[in-house]
C-alpha positions, 0 to 999 in steps of 0.5 A: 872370376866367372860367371854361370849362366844359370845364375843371374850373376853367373853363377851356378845357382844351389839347391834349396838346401845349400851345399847339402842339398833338401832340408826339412820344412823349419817347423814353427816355434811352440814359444809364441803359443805358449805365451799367448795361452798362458796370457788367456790363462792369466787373465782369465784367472785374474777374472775369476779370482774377483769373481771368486773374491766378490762370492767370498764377500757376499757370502761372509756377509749372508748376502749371497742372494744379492750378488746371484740374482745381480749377476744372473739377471745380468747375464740373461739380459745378455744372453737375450740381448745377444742372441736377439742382436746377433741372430737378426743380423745373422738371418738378415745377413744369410737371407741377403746373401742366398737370396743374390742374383745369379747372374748380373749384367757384365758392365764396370760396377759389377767388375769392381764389386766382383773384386771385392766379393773374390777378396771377401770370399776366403773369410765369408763365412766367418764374417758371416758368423763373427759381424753378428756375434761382435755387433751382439756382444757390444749390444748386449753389454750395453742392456746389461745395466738395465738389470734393475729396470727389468727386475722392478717391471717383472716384480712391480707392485701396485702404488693404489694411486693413479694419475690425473690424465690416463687413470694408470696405477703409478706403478705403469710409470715407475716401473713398466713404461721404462721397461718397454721403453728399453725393449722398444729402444732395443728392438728398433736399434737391432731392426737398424742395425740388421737392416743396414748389414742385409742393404750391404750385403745385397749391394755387395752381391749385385741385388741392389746396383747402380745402372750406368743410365741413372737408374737402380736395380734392386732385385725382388729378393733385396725389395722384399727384404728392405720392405720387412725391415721398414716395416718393422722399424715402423711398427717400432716406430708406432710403438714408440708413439703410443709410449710417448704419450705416457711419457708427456706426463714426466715432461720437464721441459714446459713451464712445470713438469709433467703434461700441460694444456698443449700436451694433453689436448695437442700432442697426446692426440696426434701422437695416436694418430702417428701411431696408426698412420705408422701402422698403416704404412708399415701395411702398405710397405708389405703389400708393396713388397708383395704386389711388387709396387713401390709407390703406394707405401712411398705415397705413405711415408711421405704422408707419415712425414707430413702428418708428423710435422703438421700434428708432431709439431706444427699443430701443437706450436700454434695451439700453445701460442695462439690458443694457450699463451694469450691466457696461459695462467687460466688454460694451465690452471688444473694442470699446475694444479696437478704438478703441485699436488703430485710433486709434493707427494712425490718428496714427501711434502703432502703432509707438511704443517704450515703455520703463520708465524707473526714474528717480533723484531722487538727484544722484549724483557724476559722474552724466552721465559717460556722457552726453556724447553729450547734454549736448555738445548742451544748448541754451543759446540760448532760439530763443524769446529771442533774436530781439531779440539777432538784431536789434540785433546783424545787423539793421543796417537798419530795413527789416530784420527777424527773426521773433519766434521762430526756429527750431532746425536743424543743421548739420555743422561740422568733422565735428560736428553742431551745433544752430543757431538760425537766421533770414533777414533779411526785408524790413520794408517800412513800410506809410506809405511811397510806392507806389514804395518799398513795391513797386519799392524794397524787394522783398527781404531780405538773407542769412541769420543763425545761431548755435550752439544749445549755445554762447554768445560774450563777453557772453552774446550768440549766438555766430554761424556765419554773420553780417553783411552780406556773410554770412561765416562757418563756414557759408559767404558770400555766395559760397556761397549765394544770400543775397536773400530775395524769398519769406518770411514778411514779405515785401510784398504784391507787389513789381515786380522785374526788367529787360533788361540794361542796365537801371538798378537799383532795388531797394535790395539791401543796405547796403554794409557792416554799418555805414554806407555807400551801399546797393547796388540789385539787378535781380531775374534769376530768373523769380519771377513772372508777366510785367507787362512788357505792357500788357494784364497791367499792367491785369490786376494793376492791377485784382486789386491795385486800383492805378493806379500799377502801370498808370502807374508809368515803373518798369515795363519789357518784362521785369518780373516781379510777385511775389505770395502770397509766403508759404511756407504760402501758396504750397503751399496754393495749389499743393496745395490738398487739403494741410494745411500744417503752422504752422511753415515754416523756412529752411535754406541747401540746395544754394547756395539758401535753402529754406523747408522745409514740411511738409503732413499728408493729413487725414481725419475719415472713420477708423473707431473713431478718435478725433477731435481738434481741430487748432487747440487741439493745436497751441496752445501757448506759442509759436504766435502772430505767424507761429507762429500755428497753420495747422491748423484743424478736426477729424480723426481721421486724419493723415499727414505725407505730403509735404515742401515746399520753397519757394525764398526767391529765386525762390519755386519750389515742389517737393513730395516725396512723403514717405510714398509708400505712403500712400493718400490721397496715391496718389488725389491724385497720380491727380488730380494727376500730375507735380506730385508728386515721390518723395523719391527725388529730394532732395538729400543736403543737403536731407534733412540739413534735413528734420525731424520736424514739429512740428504733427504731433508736438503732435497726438501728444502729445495722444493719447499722453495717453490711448493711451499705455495699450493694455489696454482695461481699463486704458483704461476705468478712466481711472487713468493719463491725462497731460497735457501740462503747462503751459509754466511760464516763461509767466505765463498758465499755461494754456498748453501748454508746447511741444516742443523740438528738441535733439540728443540720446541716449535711454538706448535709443539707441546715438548722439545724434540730433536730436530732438523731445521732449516731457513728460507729467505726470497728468492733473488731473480736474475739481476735482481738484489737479494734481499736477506730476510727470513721467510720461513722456518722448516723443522723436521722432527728427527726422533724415532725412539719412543723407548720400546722395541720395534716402536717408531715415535709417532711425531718423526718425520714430521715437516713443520713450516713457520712462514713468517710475514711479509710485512715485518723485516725479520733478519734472515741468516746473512743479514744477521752476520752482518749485523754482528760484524758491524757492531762496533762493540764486537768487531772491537772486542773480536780485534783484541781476541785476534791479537797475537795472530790468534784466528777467530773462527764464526761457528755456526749460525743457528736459527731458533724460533723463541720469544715471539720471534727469530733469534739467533746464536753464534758461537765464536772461537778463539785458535792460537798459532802453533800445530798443537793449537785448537779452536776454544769456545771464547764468546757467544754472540746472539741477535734478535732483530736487529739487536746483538748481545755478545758476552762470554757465556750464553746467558750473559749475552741473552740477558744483555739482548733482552733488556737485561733479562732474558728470561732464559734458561740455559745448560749453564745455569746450575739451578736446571734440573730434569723435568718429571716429563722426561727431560722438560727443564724446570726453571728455579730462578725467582724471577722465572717463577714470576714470569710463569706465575704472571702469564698463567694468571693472563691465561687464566683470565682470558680463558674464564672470560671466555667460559664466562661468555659461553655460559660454561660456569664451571669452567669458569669457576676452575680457571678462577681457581688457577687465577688465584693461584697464579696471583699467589705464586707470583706474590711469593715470586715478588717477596723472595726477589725484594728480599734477595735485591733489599727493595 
């Protein structure tokens, strides 16, 4: 064998072609392209079909408003954000590089920086276009969750009050400041950013270069450019400082929010003093660029540098602790004041009714006579216990469920208003079933349960107003109301629902009675959805929902609708973004419809001298969790309940009432969003008979009552008299708060019983310290709207009424009382026996109720076997009053054994209670109530004769006299009547 000597081998090297010589150039594979385009294809239109999707939803719901003007307003912040970023680095960039030297000094430096400059070249000019659309793109997107800050700023309305130091409407503080804060923020960032790309760029090309002695040669252009550029940042810089000075009043840090003595007199003033000397520095760093003198504006920023620690920090540090700490309290007084009086009014605490309370601790025989207006109401039914009694006894199907925690209404019955516990029968759809059965079959849930709050049946089991399947009740039926339950809080994740007539049913509807029978289907007929009844929307949604049964499904037809984000909070979130949506939606029957009743709060941060509080730790308590869990997130220092929502539980249409329509951040957004508010005016009769005070807001309340219940800022500076909200005692993680609760009752300042939220303060325990669990205060939030009349808001709701109870007498608090229950030898005794044959023995809640002259407190207790058909039964009450317990079978047995063997009540359970001619006042019948009225009159009569008598007012005295005689005369009758039935 033998080699070539052309060939490295030797031999004869071959055309580039082979042995047939040349061959075409291999021309590139389309396959790659082809893949990549349908990919961008692909995505984009998974994009728009969410797009599409979310125009579809809004529009079905009338709200197509909202999502333009969210999504435009978006979209021109990131056009104006884009083009601001991406254009100045753009300018920065291109100036920088036209304005680079021609020729520099051949030396090593430049040789590497040439390398880098002949790799960089190819593509110049697209990173000369790219770097800023990147760096603008990124920008941009992070100003684009601004939107609402620059809606309120450019649709602000003013507040008609101002603040204490400057004398601005506090509409500069909601909405303007933070507006120019972000522009300014922004501004300073895109002067930053530009700067540092045209630094890099004259470095690159030789405008700006190290010289081999030492030295740095910057070019007149590079100078020039990086004098605009400082300058610039220090106008900013200036702008900022006079910003800062508003933004003391919202300070958090001090020992009260909002500016103190320092602030005002130290740090308000040299922060204007910044703001020129930046101003004047920028001026310098211009005039240097001209005159081509660095020293001037150098000499500048090293004053700015030192003016900024001395006035910045030096100064106002030895004002607060040589001048202020010495005689703190006296130097801070008005403006402790100020955090007072602007934190109350910025939650709503201006106007709140603050009572002294002398409360007895002594049990007293027919104490609670003149109670009956409360304990007719006292709750026996735990809303918090009885889910799983709601469940075995009204559930009747696995695909059925009720929430964990009910909720607590009212409702009129027989011309009395009684407190119910109620829920809805929700769809439970099991995530394992088949696609058909999770979204065509199961697509809703059936009828609404409730029961008496005040009352228990046979058994101890709820005793219900409206029940089974068909409901039927003292509330009304099927006929009466609508009862599917498309929209809830358990509701699928979407469902397929409707159909032309004529069409075969196939949602499950309901069973055919409360035991065994074939169950009913339904066709959908209300107009819940979007339309999927064409083929390009089946796409659409198979693509948002990743399905491909619902483009193929065959139960699919020209009329089908699809039902999604079905939630209450979800659905009014999505319509009303710029709401916070309060934790607790709750289900009412309204003018034949089941309603969701929400309520949303207008929120803000941005309240001078208001103190801040943190949403999600004052909203947890005992109960949030499962759906309670707490909606409110993140910190503010302002909060309105400024609208009251309603979601349909049938077709899920959603109507927003204006609330409190005076309320100015409410006012800017009905500027941004006409017509997709309504006036309160506008609610029905039977829907305001719903509406209660929230929740959420009322805990927020509570929180801040714990300190600003004081109002003198020297009482508020010696910190002696903070509360607490106590712990929840019937939890055994006692770290948490114990949650208000509605109940219907009658405050000792108040003329009638009314539905309320109440709550319980004890002291507050310092670091270390041991708490101490008595009761300091009692709040009580009137939570009735109705008045009966279309459009009316009773004039007593929202009401905040505050006992505050001696300091001198040691009333139980909450915690203090379970303990007294748990130690009595006669309970824990009886309590045993009920646990025997691993029975559980549940605590229901532990109401506070201010009755008798002081605080007594009632406690249901529960009994549940073993077995998973087992549920919680009303078995005991327990009830104490000081340190007094009583605790039998029935309320009124264990009141009369509290009380000295007559308490006085009147209970829901005495048959002798009857509606009262004032629209639900109970009448007590009983003889030996009677003679408790009739005695008490008598002693009001005298004392109020006594009085006229002094005063000279003869005929007054001669009328209670009158009422004097009469009194004596009923409670002779009263006397006759008890002999006789005792035989004495």
């Amino acid at each position: 064998m033998s080699f070539g000597s052309d060939s490295p081998f030797g031999g004869r090297p071959q055309a580039p072609g082979g042995e047939n010589g040349p061959q075409s150039p291999r021309r590139p594979s389309p396959l790659l392209p082809t893949v990549v385009a349908i990919g961008i294809l692909v995505a984009a239109f998974v994009v728009f079909a969410n797009v599409y999707a979310d125009i579809l939803w809004y529009d079905q719901l009338g709200f197509t408003s909202v999502f333009w003007m969210e999504n435009l307003t978006k979209a021109g912040l990131f056009v104006a954000a884009f083009l601001l970023m991406a254009g100045a680095v753009w300018i920065s960039l291109r100036v920088a590089f036209r304005t680079r030297p021609v020729y520099a000094p051949d030396t090593q430096v430049r040789d590497s920086l040439h390398r880098y400059q002949s790799q960089l070249e190819p593509i110049r000019r697209l990173l000369m276009v790219g770097i800023p659309v990147v760096l603008g793109a990124f920008a941009a997107a992070a100003v684009t969750s601004q939107w609402k800050e620059a809606l309120l700023f450019f649709n602000q309305v003013p507040v008609g009050e101002t603040d204490p130091v400057f004398g601005r409407d506090l509409s500069f503080y909601l909405n303007t400041l933070p507006f120019l804060g972000l522009v300014v923020g922004y501004l300073v960032s895109v002067v930053l950013i530009a700067g540092i790309a045209g630094l890099l760029t004259h470095y690159l090309y030789g405008g700006i270069r190290i010289e081999e002695r030492g030295g740095v040669f910057i070019s007149k252009a590079a100078r020039i450019h990086i004098s605009v550029a400082v300058a610039l940042f220090l106008l900013l810089q200036a702008a900022n400082y006079w910003l800062d000075r508003f933004g003391t009043l919202n300070n958090q840090d001090g020992r009260v929010a909002g500016a103190l003595y320092t602030d005002v007199n130290a740090v308000i003033p040299t922060k204007t003093i910044l703001a020129v000397a930046a101003i004047l520095v920028a001026i310098l760093f211009i005039i240097g660029a001209i005159l081509g003198r660095w020293k001037l504006p150098l000499v500048g920023s090293a004053m700015l540098v030192v003016t900024a620690l001395v006035a910045g920090g030096i100064y106002p540090f030895i004002v607060q602790q040589y001048q202020v700490r010495p005689s703190e309290k006296s130097m801070e007084r008005d403006y402790i004041g100020h955090n007072i009086d602007m934190t109350r009014a910025a939650y709503g605490l201006s106007d709140i009714e603050v009572t002294p309370y002398n409360a007895t601790v002594d049990a007293q025989k027919n104490a609670l006579a003149q109670d009956s207006a409360t304990t007719t109401n006292i709750r026996l039914l735990d809303p918090n216990l009885v889910s799983d009694a709601f469940a075995q006894l009204e559930q009747f199907r696995t695909y059925y469920k009720f929430t964990d925690t009910l909720n607590v209404d009212r409702y009129d019955i027989d011309g009395k208003t009684e407190d119910t516990v109620i829920a809805v029968r929700e769809v439970n759809v099991d995530t394992t079933e088949s696609w058909v059965n999770q979204h065509i079959t199961y697509t809703h849930g059936y009828g609404v349960v409730a029961a008496y709050g005040a009352k228990v049946a046979s058994g101890g089991r709820p005793d219900f107003m409206l029940k089974g399947i068909p409901t039927a009740g003292v509330l009304g039926s099927d006929s009466t109301y609508e009862p599917r339950i498309y929209f809830g809080e358990y509701s699928p994740e979407y469902s397929i629902v409707g159909g032309p007539e004529g069409w075969e049913p196939r949602e499950l509807d309901r069973p055919q009675s409360g035991t065994e029978g074939q169950d009913t289907r339904n066709t959908f007929s209300g107009n819940g959805g979007p339309s999927v009844g064409n083929q390009f929307n089946r796409l659409v949604y198979a693509m948002k929902f990743g399905s491909t049964d619902l483009l193929l499904s065959d139960a699919i037809n020209s009329d089908s609708q699809i039902l999604y984000d079905r939630t209450p909070k979800e659905r009014i979130e999505k319509v009303a973004p710029y709401l916070r949506v309060d934790s607790n939606a709750y289900p009412a029957i309204v003018d034949g419809r089941v309603k969701w009743i929400v309520d949303a709060y207008t929120t803000s941060d941005n309240y001078p001298y208001s103190t801040a509080e943190q949403l999600e730790s004052a909203v947890t308590d005992s109960l949030t969790g499962g759906t309670r869990t707490s909606a409110l997130t993140g910190q503010v220092n302002y909060i309105r309940n400024s609208v009251k929502a309603t979601v349909d539980a049938y077709d899920g249409s959603v109507t927003l009432y204006a609330w409190e329509p005076d309320e100015p951040l409410l006012q800017a957004w009905q500027k941004v969003f006409p017509n997709t508010i309504k006036p309160y005016s506008e609610m029905s009769a039977d829907l305001m008979d719903h509406v209660r005070y929230p929740e959420d807001l009322f805990k927020v309340q509570r929180e801040l009552l714990g300190q600003y219940h004081v109002t003198d800022p020297d009482s508020f500076y010696d910190s002696n008299d903070a509360w607490a909200v106590p712990n929840d005692p019937t939890q055994s993680n006692s770290a948490v708060k114990q949650p208000p609760y509605y109940l219907s009752l009658k405050m000792p300042t108040q003329d009638a019983e009314t539905f309320s939220l109440t709550s319980t303060f004890i002291p507050q325990t310092a670091t270390g310290g041991q708490q101490r669990n008595v009761l300091f205060g009692f709040l009580s939030a009137e939570a009735d709207a109705g008045t009966g009349k279309n459009g009316e808001k009773a004039d007593g709701y929202g009401t905040l009424r505050l006992l505050e109870l001696p300091r001198s007498t040691v009333v139980p608090g909450p915690g203090q009382a379970q303990q007294n229950f748990d130690s009595n030898t006669e309970v824990s005794t009886q309590l045993n026996l009920l646990r025997q044959g691993a029975s559980t023995v549940k605590n229901g809640n532990l109401l506070s109720l201010p009755v008798g002259g002081g605080i007594l407190y009632v406690q249901p207790v529960y009994v549940q076997s073993t077995g998973q058909t087992a549920y919680p039964t009303l078995r005991k009450v327990l009830v104490s009053f000081g340190d007094e317990v009583g605790f039998a079978d029935t309320l009124s047995d264990a009141l009369d054994q509290l009380f000295k063997g007559s308490s006085g009540a009147v209970t829901s359970e005495d048959p002798n209670v009857k509606p009262g001619t004032d629209g639900g006042t109970v009448v007590p019948e009983t003889a030996q109530q009677r003679l408790s009225q009739a005695l008490d009159a008598a002693n009001e009569a005298i004392q109020a004769g006594q009085a006229a008598l002094a005063a000279g007012n003869f005929a007054e005295y001669g009328e209670q006299q009158q009422k004097l005689q009469k009194a004596v005369e009923d409670a002779l009758a009263a006397e006759e009547e008890i002999a006789a039935a005792t035989g004495k």
